[in-house]
Each structure stands twice: as structure tokens, then as C-alpha cells.
C-alpha positions in Angstrom: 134.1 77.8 83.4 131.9 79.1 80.4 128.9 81.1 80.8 126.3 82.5 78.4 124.6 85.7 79.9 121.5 86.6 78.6 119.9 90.0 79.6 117.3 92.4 77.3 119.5 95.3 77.5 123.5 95.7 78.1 125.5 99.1 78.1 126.3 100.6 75.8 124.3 98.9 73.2 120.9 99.3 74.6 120.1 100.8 78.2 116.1 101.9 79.7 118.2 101.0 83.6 120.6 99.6 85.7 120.5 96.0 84.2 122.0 97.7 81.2 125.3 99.2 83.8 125.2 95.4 84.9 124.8 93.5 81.7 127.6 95.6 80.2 130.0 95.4 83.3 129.7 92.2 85.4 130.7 90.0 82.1 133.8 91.5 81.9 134.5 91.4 85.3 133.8 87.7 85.3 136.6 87.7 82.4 138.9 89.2 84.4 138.6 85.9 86.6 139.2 83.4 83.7 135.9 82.6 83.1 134.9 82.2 79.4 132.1 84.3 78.7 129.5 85.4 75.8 127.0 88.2 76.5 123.6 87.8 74.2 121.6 90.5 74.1 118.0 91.3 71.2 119.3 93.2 68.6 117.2 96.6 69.4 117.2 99.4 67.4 119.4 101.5 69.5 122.2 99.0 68.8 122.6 99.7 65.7 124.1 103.6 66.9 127.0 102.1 68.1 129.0 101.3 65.4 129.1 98.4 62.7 128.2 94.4 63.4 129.4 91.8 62.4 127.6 88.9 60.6 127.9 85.6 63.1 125.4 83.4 61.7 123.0 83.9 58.6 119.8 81.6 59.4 119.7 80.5 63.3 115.8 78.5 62.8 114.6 79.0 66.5 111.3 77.2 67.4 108.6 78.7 69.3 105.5 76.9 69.7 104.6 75.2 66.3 106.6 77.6 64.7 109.9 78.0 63.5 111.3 81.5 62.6 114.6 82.4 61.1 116.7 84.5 63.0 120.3 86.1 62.1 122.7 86.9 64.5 125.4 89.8 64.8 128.5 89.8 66.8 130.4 92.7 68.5 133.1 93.2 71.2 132.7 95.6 73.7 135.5 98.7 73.9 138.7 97.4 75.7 136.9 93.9 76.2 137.2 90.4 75.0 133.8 89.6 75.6 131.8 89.0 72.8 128.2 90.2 72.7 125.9 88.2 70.4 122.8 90.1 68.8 119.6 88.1 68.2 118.2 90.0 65.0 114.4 89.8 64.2 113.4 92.7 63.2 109.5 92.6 63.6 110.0 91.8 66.7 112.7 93.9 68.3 113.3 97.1 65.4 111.3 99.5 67.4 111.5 102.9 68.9 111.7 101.7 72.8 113.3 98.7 74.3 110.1 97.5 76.6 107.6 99.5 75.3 105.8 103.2 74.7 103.1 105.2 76.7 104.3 103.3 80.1 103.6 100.0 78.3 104.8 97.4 77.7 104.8 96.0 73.8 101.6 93.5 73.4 103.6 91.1 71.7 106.0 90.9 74.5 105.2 87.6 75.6 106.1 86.2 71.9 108.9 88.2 71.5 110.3 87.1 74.7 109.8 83.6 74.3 111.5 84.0 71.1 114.1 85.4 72.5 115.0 82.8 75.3 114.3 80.0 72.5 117.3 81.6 70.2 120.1 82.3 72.9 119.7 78.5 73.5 119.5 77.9 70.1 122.8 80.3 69.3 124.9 77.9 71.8 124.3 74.6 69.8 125.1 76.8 66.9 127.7 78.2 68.1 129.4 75.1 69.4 129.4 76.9 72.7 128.2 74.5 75.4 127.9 77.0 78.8 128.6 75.3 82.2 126.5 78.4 83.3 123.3 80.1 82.0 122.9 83.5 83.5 119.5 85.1 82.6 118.5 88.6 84.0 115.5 89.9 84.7 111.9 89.2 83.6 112.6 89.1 79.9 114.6 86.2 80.4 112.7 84.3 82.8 111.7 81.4 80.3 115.4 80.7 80.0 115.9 78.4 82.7 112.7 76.9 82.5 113.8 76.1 78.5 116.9 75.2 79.2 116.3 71.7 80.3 114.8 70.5 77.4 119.0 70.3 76.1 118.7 67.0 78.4 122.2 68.5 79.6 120.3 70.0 82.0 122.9 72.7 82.5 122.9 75.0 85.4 120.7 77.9 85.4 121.3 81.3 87.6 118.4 84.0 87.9 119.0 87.3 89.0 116.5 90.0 90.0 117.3 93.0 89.4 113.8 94.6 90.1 110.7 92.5 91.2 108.6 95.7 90.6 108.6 94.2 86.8 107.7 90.5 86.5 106.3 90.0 82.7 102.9 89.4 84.0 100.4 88.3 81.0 96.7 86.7 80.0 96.7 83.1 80.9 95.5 82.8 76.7 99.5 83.5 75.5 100.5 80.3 76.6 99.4 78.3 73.6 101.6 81.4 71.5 104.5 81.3 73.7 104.8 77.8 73.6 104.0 76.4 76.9 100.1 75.1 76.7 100.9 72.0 76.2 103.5 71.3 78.6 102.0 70.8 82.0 104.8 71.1 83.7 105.5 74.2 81.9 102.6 75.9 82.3 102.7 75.2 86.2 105.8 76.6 86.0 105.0 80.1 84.9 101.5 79.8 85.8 101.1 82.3 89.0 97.4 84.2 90.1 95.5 83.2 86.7 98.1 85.0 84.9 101.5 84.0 82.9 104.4 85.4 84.5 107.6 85.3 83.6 109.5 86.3 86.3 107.9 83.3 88.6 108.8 80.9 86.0 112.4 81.9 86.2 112.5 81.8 89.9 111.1 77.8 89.9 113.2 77.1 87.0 116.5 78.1 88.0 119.0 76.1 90.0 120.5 79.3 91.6 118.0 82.6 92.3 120.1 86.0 93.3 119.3 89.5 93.2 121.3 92.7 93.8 122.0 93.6 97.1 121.6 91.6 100.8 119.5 93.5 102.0 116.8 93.2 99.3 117.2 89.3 99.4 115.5 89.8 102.8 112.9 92.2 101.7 111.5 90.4 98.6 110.6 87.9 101.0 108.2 89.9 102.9 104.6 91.0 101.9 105.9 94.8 101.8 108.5 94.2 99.0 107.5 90.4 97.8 105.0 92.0 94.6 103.2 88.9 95.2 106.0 86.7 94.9 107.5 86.2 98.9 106.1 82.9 99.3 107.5 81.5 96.0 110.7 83.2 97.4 110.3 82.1 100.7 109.8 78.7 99.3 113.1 79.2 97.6 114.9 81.0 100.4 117.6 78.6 100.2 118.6 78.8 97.3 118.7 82.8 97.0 121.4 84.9 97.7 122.2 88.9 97.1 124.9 89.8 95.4 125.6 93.5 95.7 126.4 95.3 92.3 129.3 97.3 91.4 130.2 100.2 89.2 133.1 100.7 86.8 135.6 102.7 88.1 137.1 103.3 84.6 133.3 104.7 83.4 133.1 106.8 86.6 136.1 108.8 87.3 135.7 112.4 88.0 139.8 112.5 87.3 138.9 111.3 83.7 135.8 112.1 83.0 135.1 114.3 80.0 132.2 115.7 80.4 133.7 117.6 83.5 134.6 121.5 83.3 137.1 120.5 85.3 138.4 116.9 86.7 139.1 116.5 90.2 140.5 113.1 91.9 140.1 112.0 95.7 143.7 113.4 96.8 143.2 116.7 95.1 138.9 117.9 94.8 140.1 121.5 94.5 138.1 121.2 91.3 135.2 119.8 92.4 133.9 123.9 93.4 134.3 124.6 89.8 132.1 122.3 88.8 129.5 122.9 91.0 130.2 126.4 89.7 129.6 125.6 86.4 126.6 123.5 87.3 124.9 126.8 88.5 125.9 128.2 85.7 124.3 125.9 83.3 121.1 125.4 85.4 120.6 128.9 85.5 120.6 129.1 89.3 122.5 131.6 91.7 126.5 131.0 91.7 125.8 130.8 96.0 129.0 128.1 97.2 127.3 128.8 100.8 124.4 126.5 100.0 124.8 123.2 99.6 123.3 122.0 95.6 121.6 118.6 95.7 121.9 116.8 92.9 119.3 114.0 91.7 119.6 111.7 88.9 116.8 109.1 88.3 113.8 107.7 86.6 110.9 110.3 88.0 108.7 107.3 89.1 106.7 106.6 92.4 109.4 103.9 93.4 112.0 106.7 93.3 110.2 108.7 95.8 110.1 111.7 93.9 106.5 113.0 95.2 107.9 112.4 98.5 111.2 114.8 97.6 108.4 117.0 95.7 107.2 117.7 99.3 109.9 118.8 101.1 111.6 120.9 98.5 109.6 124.4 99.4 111.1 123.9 102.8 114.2 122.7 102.4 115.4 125.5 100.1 114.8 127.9 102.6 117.8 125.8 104.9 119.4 127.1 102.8 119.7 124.2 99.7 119.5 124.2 95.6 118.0 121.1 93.7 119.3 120.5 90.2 116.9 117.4 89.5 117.5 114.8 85.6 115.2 112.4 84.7 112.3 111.2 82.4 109.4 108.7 83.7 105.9 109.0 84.9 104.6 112.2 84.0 102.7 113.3 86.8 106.4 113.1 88.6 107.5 114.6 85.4 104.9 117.6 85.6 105.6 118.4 89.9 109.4 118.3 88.9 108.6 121.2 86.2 106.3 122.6 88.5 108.7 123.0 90.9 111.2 124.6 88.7 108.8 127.1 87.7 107.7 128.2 90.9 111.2 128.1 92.7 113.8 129.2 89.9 116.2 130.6 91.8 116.6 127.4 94.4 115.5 124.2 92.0 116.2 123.2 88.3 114.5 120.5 86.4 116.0 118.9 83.2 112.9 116.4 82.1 114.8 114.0 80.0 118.2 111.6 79.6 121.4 113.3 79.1 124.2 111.5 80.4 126.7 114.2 80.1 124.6 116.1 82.5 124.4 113.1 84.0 128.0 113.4 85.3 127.9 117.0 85.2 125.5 116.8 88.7 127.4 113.9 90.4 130.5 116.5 90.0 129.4 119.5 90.9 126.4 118.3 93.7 127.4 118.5 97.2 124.6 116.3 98.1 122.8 113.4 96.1 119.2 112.3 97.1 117.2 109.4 96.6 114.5 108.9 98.5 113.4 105.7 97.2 110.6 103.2 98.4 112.6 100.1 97.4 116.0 100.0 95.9 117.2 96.6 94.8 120.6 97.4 94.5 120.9 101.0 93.4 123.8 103.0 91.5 123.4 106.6 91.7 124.7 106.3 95.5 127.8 104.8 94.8 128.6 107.1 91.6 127.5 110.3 93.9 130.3 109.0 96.3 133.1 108.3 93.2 132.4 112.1 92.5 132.4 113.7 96.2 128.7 114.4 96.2 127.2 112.6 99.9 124.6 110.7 99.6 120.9 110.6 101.3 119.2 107.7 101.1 116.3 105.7 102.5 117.2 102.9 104.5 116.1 100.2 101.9 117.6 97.7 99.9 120.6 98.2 98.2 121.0 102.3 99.7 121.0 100.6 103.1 123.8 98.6 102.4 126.0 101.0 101.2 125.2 104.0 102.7 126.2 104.5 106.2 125.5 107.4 108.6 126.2 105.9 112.4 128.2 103.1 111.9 132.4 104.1 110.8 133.0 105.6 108.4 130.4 107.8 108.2 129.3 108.4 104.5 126.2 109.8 103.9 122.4 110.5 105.3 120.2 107.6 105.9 116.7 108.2 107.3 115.1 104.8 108.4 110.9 105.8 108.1 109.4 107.0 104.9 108.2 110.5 105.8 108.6 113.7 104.3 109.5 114.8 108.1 112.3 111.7 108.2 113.5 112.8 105.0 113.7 116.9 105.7 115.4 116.1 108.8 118.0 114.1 107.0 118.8 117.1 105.2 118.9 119.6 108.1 121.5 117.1 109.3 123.3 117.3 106.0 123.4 121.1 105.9 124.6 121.3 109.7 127.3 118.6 108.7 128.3 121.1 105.5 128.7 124.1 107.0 131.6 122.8 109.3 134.5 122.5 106.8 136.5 120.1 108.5 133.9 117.5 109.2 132.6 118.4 105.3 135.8 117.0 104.1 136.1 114.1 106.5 132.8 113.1 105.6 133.8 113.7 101.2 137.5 111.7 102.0 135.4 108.8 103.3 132.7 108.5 100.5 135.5 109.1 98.0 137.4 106.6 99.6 134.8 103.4 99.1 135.1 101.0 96.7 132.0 99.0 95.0 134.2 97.9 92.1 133.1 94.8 90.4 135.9 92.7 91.5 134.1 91.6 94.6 130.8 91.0 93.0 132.1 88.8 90.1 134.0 86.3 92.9 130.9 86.2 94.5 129.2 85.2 91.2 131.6 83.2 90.8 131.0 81.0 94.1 127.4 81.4 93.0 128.6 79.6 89.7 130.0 76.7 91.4 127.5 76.2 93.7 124.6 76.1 91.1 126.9 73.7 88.9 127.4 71.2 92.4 123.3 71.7 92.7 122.5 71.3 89.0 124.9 67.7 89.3 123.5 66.4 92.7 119.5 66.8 90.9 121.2 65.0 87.7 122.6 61.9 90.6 118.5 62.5 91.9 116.7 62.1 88.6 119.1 59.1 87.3 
């Protein structure tokens, strides 16, 4: 089976979130099964840090609209992989400081360069000579992909996943004459949604096969709390979506490898796991006190992470007591409480306001806890790296968190409080200290989070059967239309 997976960011070339973890992982993984597959990604800025390109094709004329512009495109192979990733190179539309955007915006032009970009990764397979069975587009920036796609008259089949509804590509009904799609009615219809263009709704009409990251936000997107304004175009679709949980790479997050670590530590031996969190005191500049359990939190500081929620309960959770070692960049309100709170609590809570990912790993290793309060989590990561590394995780019972997390059901590993409150969530951690400061049940509970596996292995067979199932649906419309 050959696929072409398309996705605006893929690690380690470019990366703003978890698509990036995905893009960069699940191809491989997919590999690993015998599938044939291509990554192609924009050639961003950032890509170019990561050592040299190679030159795949000189002129690739991509149409949008009445226009034709002249693309060039770059090839590399990811470390200790055999898939190749294929860079679309424009410059004046992708050589810029940020991936999406600056200031908490996105680009204006994003709707052309966009559309540009789903009109050249079809374009690179008819230049390539690479006919996909599958075309797996990711996220809003892809969404005119499956809707384009048919115009090959192969009418190949199309997968969408959603990695995060919170972000649909939503635009002024005007750029549909620049993007292409004014004159198509049934294009237009297509991506048409509330007077506006959005991309994300034309993906999910277009494509034979809609997924997103975890069961248990399959369900919720489908509800007015967690739909955006898209559950009845999902409901409509219900049968044809499907969650896929994500995985992580085991060979990226291994706290027996991992060298960024003062000290590496494995599942059968975390003797080393108190010198890290040793060290992590250290570095944060907060009290060496192995009495209190040190919460680690690693995220984007944004109202979907539940940050002003955590904000709240910090002045009384430190006095359980706990220590808060908190990493992230985002919305700078979040970003300005976080600081705050570092400021006024030094000797309990430390703030690091930007991306580091050696810190990064630094906190999964040496945190006793890991919290993320979030309002919705589509699949979420951070949970199942805190549990590679021996730190438990607390979670709200949402999405992804909720189906990986458990605290009542067997094994237990981790916190889960099921109402967001800052009482729900301060009682979770009164439950985690109590749990910490008997040793025996401490290490039961760190054997069984160590012990879970959310490799990708799973997750690409399930793609997989998502694969053939799209390629039976895309055949029987063919046997339809004909």
C-alpha cells in the first residue's frame, strides 16, 4: 500500500505541537508494517537547521486559481528511517519566522499559502511518478487536500485526521476566488461553513475516512461542549469517524538513554530517578526537600491547558507540602500568572517562560508528579512521556488523558479528577501526596506507569485498517458514481 502524508509541521524539521511528534513518528511506524510511504511537509524556515537538502525537483508548476506558480522541491530522510520527507519550497510564502503565524495570529495569507500547499503535494505525486493508494492529510492546513484530490479522476482515497478542532482555518468568505474555489459550486459548498471559509470543514466532507486522536475525543467532538461548531457536520459523519489513539517513540523517550539526564535511570533500576529530581532543584533554584513531592508541567500556557485553573490552586497546594517546576510559552496573560507565581512563591514554584526541550526531559525525570489540567485534550502526550520517565500523572478526565490515565480501574496509574474545578483538581493532589508519602504503594503506583506501553505499533495497525477501509469505501463510491 503507498501513502502520501501530508501535514504543516513534522518532527524534527518543524514543530509549534503534537502534530509535529505525530507527523515525524506514525510514517515510520507505518513503514515498519510494509507500507510504502512519503511524508510532505512546507519547507519552513526552521527546516533548513537541520542539516543539508537535497534537490528533488527544480520547477514543480502548481496551479492555484488562475495562477500557476513554480515551486522547487527538497528531499531528506529522516535519522534511522527510510521514509522520505519531501519539502514544498516557496519562499514568499513559507520563509518566515513562525510556522502558523506571530502575535497569536495566524499569517493573513494563510488561506493562499495553504491552498498552495495542498495544490503542490498533489502535484509532487504526478511528478514524482508516485501514485498513493492513500492520502493522509492532518490538520486544518491540509484540509483542501481531500477535497482537491478528486479532480485526479482517480478519485483516490482520502483520510483526515484531527488532531485539534480548537484550530479549523476559519477565513472571509471573499478568499475563495484567491484560493481557488469561487467558481466551483461544489467546492465552495464544500468548505463553505457559517458565512466563512473553513478549512477544516472542507476536509471533513471531503474525505473518505475522518479520524482523530484518541476514542474518547471521537465522542466529544460530537457534542456542543467540544464540537467548536462542527458536531453536526461530525454527527452527520459519525460513521465514518474513528479515534485512533497516538503513540510516542520509545527510542526518543527513554530515561535509560536519554542525554539530557544527570543521570539515566530505567524501569527495573529508578535508583537514579532521586538524582534527577535532585538536580532539577538544583537548576530551578528551589529547596533540595525529597519529602515533597515536585510537580512537573510541560505545556503550551494556554486557556485549553488549564493553566489559570492550576494558577489557582498552586498557593494551596504548596503548603501540602508540593513544589511546581512549570515550561512553556503561549498566551501571555498564562505567561505573566506563571511568572507571577514564581515571584511570589520562590521557594515552592519555578517558571521557565519559553521552549527548551532539554529541560523538557529534565522535568519528566526528575518530577514525581506531572499535571495537566486541561479543558480538552485530543489525544495528549505529556501523560504518557511523564509515565516513560516515572513521574504520575494528573489529569482531567477528557479526551485523550481519560483514555490513558487510569486511577480506579487496575492498574492504577495516575490522578484523574472527573469535574473541572479548582476544588476537583486540589483534591486530586491531596490524593497524590497521601499516595507518595507511603513508599510501597509510591513504587507500585511508578512500576505500573513505567510499565505501559503507548508505542506506535498499535496505532499504525489501526491506521492501517483505517487504510483499507477508506480504500474499500473510496471503490464502492467509484462502483456508485459509474
Amino acid at each position: 500500500m503507498k501513502v502520501l502524508f501530508v501535514a504543516n509541521e513534522v518532527a524534527p524539521y518543524a514543530k509549534v505541537g503534537g502534530l509535529a511528534d505525530v507527523a515525524g513518528s506514525l510514517p515510520q511506524a507505518l513503514a515498519r508494517r510494509d507500507l510504502e510511504v512519503r511524508v510532505v511537509m512546507p519547507l519552513h524556515r526552521q527546516c533548513l537547521e537541520h542539516g543539508e537538502l537535497d534537490v528533488a525537483l527544480e520547477a514543480l508548476p502548481v496551479r492555484v486559481g488562475d495562477r500557476t506558480i513554480k515551486a522547487t522541491v527538497l528531499e531528506a530522510s529522516p535519522p534511522s528511517s527510510d521514509v522520505p520527507v519531501y519539502f514544498i519550497q516557496h519562499d514568499p510564502y513559507f520563509d518566515r519566522a513562525e510556522v502558523y503565524g506571530e502575535g497569536g495570529s495566524d499569517y493573513l495569507d494563510a488561506p493562499e499559502r495553504y491552498a498552495f500547499f495542498a495544490r503542490a503535494a498533489l502535484a509532487l505525486t504526478d511528478a514524482l511518478g508516485f501514485e498513493p493508494d492513500i492520502l493522509h492529510a492532518n490538520d486544518w492546513p491540509t484540509g483542501l487536500v481531500p477535497l482537491f484530490a478528486a479532480e485526479s479522476g482517480r478519485q483516490p482515497a482520502t483520510v483526515y485526521t484531527i488532531h485539534n478542532l480548537g484550530y479549523q482555518g476559519q477565513f472571509p468568505s471573499d478568499v475563495a476566488e484567491t484560493i481557488g474555489v469561487g467558481q466551483d459550486a461544489q467546492y465552495l459548498k464544500a468548505v463553505s461553513h457559517n458565512d466563512a471559509i473553513n478549512f477544516m470543514a472542507g476536509g471533513i466532507r471531503a474525505a473518505t475516512i475522518v479520524s482523530t486522536v484518541s476514542e474518547r475525543y471521537a465522542q466529544e467532538i460530537q457534542t456542543p461542549q467540544f464540537g467548536c461548531g462542527l458536531e453536526r457536520l461530525l454527527q452527520a459523519r459519525s460513521r465514518d469517524l474513528h479515534g485512533v489513539l497516538n503513540g510516542i517513540d520509545y527510542h526518543a523517550w527513554n530515561p535509560s538513554t536519554d542525554e539530557a539526564l544527570p543521570a539515566n535511570f530505567s524501569a527495573q533500576d529508578t535508583d537514579a530517578k532521586a538524582k534527577c529530581k535532585a538536580e532539577l532543584q538544583r537548576e530551578m533554584r528551589l529547596p533540595l526537600e525529597p519529602e515533597a513531592p515536585l510537580v512537573g508541567c510541560v505545556t503550551r500556557l494556554a486557556w485549553q491547558k488549564g493553566l489559570d485553573l492550576l494558577a489557582e490552586v498552586i498557593p494551596a497546594a504548596i503548603k501540602l507540602p508540593m513544589q511546581f517546576v512549570l515550561l512553556g510559552t503561549g498566551e501571555e496573560d498564562i505567561e505573566d500568572a506563571c511568572a507571577g507565581l514564581d515571584a511570589t512563591y520562590p521557594r515552592a514554584v519555578a517558571a521557565a517562560i519559553r521552549y527548551d526541550d532539554a529541560l523538557a526531559r529534565r522535568i519528566y525525570a526528575g518530577s514525581d508528579l506531572f499535571v495537566m489540567p486541561s479543558r480538552y485534550e485530543p489525544c495528549g502526550l505529556g501523560q504518557m512521556i511523564a509515565m516513560a520517565y516515572g513521574a504520575i500523572p494528573i489529569v482531567h478526565a477528557t479526551g485523550g488523558l481519560a483514555d490513558t490515565v487510569r486511577e480506579r480501574g487496575k492498574p492504577q496509574t495516575g490522578f484523574v479528577f472527573e469535574k473541572l474545578t479548582a476544588q476537583d483538581l486540589l483534591a486530586a493532589l491531596k490524593r497524590a501526596v497521601a499516595a507518595y508519602r507511603v513508599p510501597t504503594t509510591w513504587r507500585d503506583l511508578r512500576d505500573n506507569a513505567m510499565a505501559q506501553d503507548f508505542s506506535w505499533a498499535d496505532s499504525a495497525r489501526r491506521y492501517e485498517e483505517l487504510y483499507d477501509l477508506a480504500r474499500f469505501r473510496a471503490k464502492a463510491q467509484l462502483r456508485k458514481v459509474g
